[in-house]
C-alpha positions as a Python dict, from the first residue, in 0.01 Angstrom:
ca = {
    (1, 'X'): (0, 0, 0),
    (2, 'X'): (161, 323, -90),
    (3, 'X'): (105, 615, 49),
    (4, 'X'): (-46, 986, -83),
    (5, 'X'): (-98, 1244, 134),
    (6, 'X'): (-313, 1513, 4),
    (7, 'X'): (-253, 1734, 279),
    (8, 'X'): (-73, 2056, 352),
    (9, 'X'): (91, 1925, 708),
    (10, 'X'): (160, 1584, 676),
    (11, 'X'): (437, 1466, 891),
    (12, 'X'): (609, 1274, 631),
    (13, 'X'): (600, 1491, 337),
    (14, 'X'): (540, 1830, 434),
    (15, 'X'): (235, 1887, 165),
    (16, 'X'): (442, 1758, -164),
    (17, 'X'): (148, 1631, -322),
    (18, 'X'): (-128, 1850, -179),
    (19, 'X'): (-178, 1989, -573),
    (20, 'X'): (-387, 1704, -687),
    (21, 'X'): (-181, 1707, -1023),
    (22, 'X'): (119, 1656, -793),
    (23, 'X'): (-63, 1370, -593),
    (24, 'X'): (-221, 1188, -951),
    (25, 'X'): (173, 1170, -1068),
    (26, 'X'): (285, 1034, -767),
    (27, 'X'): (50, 771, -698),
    (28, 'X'): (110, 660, -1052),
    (29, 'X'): (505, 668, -982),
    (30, 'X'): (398, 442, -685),
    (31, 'X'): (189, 168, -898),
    (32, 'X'): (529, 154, -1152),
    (33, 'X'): (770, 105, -833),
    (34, 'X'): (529, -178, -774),
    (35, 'X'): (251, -70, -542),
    (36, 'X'): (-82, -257, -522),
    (37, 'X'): (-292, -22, -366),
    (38, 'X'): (-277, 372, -348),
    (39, 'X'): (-420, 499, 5),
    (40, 'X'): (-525, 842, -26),
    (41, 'X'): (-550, 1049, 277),
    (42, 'X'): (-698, 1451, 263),
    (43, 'X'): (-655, 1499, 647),
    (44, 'X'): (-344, 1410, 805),
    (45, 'X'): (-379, 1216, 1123),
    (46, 'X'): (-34, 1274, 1247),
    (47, 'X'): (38, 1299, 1606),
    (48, 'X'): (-57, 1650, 1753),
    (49, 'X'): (-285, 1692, 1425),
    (50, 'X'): (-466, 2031, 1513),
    (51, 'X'): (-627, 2113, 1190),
    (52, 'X'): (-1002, 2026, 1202),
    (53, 'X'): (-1094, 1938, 800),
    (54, 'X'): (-1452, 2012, 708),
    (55, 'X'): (-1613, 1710, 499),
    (56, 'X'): (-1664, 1969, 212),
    (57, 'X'): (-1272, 2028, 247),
    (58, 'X'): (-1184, 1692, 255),
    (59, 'X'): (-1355, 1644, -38),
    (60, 'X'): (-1263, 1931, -237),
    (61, 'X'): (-889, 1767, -216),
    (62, 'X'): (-993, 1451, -261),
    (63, 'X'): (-1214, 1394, -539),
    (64, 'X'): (-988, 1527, -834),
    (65, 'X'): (-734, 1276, -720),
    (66, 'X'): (-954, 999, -670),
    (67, 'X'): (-1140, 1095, -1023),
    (68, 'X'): (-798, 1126, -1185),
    (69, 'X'): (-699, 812, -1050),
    (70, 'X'): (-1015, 572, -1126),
    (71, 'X'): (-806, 299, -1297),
    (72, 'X'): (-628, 208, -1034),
    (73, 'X'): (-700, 34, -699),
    (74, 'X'): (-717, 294, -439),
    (75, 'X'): (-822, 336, -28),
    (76, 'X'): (-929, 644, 89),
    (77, 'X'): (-790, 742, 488),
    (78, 'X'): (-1111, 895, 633),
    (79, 'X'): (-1323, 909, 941),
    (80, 'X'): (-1610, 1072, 810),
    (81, 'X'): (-1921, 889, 649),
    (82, 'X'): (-2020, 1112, 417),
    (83, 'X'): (-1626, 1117, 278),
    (84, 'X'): (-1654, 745, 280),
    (85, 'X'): (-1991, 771, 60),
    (86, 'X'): (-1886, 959, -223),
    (87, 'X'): (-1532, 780, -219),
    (88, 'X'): (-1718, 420, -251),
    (89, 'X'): (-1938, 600, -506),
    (90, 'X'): (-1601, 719, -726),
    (91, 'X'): (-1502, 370, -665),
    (92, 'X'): (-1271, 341, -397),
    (93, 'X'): (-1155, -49, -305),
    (94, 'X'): (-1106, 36, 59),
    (95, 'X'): (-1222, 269, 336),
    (96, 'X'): (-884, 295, 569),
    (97, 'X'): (-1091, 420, 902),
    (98, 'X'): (-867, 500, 1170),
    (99, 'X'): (-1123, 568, 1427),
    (100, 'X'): (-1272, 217, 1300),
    (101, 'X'): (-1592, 310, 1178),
    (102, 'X'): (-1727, 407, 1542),
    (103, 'X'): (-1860, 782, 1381),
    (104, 'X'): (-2229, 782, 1384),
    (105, 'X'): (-2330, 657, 1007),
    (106, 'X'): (-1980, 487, 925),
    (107, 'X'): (-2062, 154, 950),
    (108, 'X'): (-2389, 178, 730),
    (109, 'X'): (-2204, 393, 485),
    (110, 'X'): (-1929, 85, 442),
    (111, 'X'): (-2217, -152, 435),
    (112, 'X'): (-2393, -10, 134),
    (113, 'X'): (-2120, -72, -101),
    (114, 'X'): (-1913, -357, -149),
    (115, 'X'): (-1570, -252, -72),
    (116, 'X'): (-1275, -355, 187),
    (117, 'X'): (-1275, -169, 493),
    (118, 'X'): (-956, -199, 752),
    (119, 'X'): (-1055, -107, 1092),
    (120, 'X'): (-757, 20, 1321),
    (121, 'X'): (-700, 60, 1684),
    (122, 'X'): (-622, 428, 1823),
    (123, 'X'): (-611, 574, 2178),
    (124, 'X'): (-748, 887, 2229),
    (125, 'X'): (-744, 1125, 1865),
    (126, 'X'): (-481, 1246, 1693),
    (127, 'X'): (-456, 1590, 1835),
    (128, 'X'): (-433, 1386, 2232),
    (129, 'X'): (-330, 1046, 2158),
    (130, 'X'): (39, 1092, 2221),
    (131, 'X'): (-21, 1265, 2539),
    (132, 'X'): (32, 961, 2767),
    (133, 'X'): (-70, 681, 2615),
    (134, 'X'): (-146, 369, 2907),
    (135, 'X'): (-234, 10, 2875),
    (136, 'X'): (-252, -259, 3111),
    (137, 'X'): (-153, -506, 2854),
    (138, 'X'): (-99, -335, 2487),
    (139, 'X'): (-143, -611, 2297),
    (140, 'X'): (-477, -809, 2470),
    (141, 'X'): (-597, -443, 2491),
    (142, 'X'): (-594, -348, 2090),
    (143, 'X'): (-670, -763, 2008),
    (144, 'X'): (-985, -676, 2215),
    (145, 'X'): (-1083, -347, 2058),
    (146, 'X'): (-1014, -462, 1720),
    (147, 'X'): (-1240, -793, 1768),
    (148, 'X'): (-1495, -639, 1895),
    (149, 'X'): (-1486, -410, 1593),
    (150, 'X'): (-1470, -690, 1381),
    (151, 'X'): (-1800, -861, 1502),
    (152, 'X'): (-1987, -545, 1545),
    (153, 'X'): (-1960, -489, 1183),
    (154, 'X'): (-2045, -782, 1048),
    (155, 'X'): (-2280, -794, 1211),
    (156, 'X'): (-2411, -473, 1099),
    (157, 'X'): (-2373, -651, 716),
    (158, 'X'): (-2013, -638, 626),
    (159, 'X'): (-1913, -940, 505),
    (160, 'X'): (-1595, -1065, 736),
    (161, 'X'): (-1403, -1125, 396),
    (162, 'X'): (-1414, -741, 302),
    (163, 'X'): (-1246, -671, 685),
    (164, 'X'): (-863, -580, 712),
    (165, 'X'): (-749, -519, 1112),
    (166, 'X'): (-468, -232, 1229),
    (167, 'X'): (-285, -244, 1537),
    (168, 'X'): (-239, 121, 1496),
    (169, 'X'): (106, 182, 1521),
    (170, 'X'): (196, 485, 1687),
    (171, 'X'): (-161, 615, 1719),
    (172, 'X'): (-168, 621, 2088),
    (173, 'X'): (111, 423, 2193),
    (174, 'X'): (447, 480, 2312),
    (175, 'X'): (769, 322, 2152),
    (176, 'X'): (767, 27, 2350),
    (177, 'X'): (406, -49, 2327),
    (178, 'X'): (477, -70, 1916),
    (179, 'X'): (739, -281, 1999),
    (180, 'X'): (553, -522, 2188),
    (181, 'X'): (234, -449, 1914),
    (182, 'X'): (544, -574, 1652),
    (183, 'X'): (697, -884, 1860),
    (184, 'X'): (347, -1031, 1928),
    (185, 'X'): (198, -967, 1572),
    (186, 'X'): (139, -1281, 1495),
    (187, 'X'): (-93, -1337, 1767),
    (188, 'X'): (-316, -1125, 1598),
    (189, 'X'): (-403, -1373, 1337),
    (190, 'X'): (-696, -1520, 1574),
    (191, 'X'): (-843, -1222, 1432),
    (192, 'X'): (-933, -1387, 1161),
    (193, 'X'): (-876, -1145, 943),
    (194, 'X'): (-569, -963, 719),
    (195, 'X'): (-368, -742, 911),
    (196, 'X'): (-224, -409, 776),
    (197, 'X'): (99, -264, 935),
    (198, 'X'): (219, 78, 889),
    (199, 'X'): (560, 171, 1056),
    (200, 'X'): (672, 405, 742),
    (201, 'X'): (907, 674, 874),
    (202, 'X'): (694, 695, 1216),
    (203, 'X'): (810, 896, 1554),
    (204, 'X'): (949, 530, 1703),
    (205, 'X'): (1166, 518, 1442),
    (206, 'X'): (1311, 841, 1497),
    (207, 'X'): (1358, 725, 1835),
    (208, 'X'): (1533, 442, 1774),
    (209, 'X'): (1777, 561, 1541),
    (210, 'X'): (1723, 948, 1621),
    (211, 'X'): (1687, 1083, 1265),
    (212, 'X'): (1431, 1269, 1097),
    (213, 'X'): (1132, 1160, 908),
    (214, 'X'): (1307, 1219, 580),
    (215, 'X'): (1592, 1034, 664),
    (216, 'X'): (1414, 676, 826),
    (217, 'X'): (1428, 502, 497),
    (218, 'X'): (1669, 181, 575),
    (219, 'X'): (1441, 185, 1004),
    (220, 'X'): (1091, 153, 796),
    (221, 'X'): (1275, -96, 573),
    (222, 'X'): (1379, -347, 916),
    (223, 'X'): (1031, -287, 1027),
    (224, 'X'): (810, -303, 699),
    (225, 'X'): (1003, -663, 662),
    (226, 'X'): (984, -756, 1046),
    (227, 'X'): (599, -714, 1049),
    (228, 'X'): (564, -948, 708),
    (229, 'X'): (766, -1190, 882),
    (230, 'X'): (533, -1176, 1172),
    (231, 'X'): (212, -1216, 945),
    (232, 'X'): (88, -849, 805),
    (233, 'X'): (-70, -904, 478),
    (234, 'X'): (-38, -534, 355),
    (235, 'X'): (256, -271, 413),
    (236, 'X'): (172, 45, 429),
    (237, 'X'): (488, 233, 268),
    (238, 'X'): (561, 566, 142),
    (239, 'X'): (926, 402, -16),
    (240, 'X'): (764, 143, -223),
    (241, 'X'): (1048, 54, -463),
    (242, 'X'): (1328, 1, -190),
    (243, 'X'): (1085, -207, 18),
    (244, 'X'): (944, -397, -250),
    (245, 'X'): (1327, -500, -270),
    (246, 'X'): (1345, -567, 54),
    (247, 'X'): (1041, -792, 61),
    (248, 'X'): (1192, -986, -290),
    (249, 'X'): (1506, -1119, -64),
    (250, 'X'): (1261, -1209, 224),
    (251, 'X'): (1051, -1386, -17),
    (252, 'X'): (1350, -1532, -229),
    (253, 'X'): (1503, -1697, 122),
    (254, 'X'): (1156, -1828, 260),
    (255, 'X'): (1108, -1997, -87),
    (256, 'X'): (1455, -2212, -31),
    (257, 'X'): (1301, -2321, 375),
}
């Protein structure tokens, strides 16, 4: 899953493709590096994320992209169920919710169409969540939340085979509740359902090896192949070339087990 942020503030790219010609040429450079899904996001959901984005704003950045982009398969990063509506409508292949369809309408808006949806676990918001995150047990905690997602909608009429599941890396966790979220992935598979993993150029990185988000290329790398080796289906990657290498070796050594 690449990555296009169609935002102004975006952590990782400071706005580069917030012109949605800019964005359209970018997620195309993605597909060609070998991308199988574009996730488009119109409000950023980094950590401290202040800005408040209208639904009419969200969709006045995202709709030229997603409308210049309809022959490939694309998610769309959104909270908001009337975003999700005319996304599904323009034919989006996912809904990436962060806030897990909980909004008031979400669940029914997913439901209508016939789409993937990836529900992910978050503490708090964005603007609050890093502000002392606390868990008694990080991992049974987000397994919880995320299964009881999982059944509520389907049984609200989303079929379990359209249902991805997201730790939620750094939304609402500190660096060593990721790690333990990472070491104990596979546990996650009694979900019963795909799991996505997104540790692109995040803040624990930049802990770990203490360099900017520009500069975490080879730390999202370890992690992007750590997490497939613990069971996540989909990457979420804004390098998708040099990980797409990275994931050839791992697959080119598992083949000779």
């Amino acid at each position: 899953m690449g990555v296009v942020n169609i935002t102004p503030d975006s952590f990782s790219d400071g706005g580069r493709f917030f012109a949605p010609a800019d964005a359209i040429a970018h997620a195309r450079k993605l597909i060609e590096e070998g991308a199988d899904l574009i996730d488009l996001g119109a409000e950023s959901s980094r950590p401290g994320a202040a800005e408040v984005v209208s639904a009419d704003e969200e969709l006045r950045r995202l709709l030229p992209v997603l409308q210049g982009l309809r022959d490939l398969p694309l998610s769309v990063d959104t909270v908001k169920p009337e975003v999700m509506r005319a996304a599904l409508a323009e034919g989006a292949a996912m809904i990436n919710d962060v806030n897990a369809l909980r909004a008031p309408g979400a669940v029914a808006a997913v439901a209508a169409a016939d789409a993937a949806v990836c529900l992910m676990h978050m503490q708090g918001s964005p603007g609050t969540m890093q502000q002392h995150p606390r868990y008694a047990d990080v991992v049974a905690e987000v397994k919880a939340f995320l299964l009881e997602r999982i059944e509520s909608v389907c049984a609200a009429g989303i079929a379990r085979e359209r249902v991805v599941a997201d730790p939620g890396f750094g939304f609402g966790k500190t660096l060593e509740h990721n790690l333990e979220l990472l070491r104990h992935l596979r546990e996650f598979a009694a979900l019963g359902v795909p799991l996505l993993a997104g540790w692109s150029r995040k803040s624990s990185l930049g802990q770990i090896t203490g360099r900017p988000a520009g500069e975490r290329l080879a730390a999202s790398i370890a992690a992007a192949l750590i997490a497939a080796q613990n069971g996540a289906a989909i990457l979420r990657v804004h390098d998708v070339a040099q990980t797409r290498d990275a994931l050839s070796v791992l697959a080119a050594v598992e083949k000779r087990k």
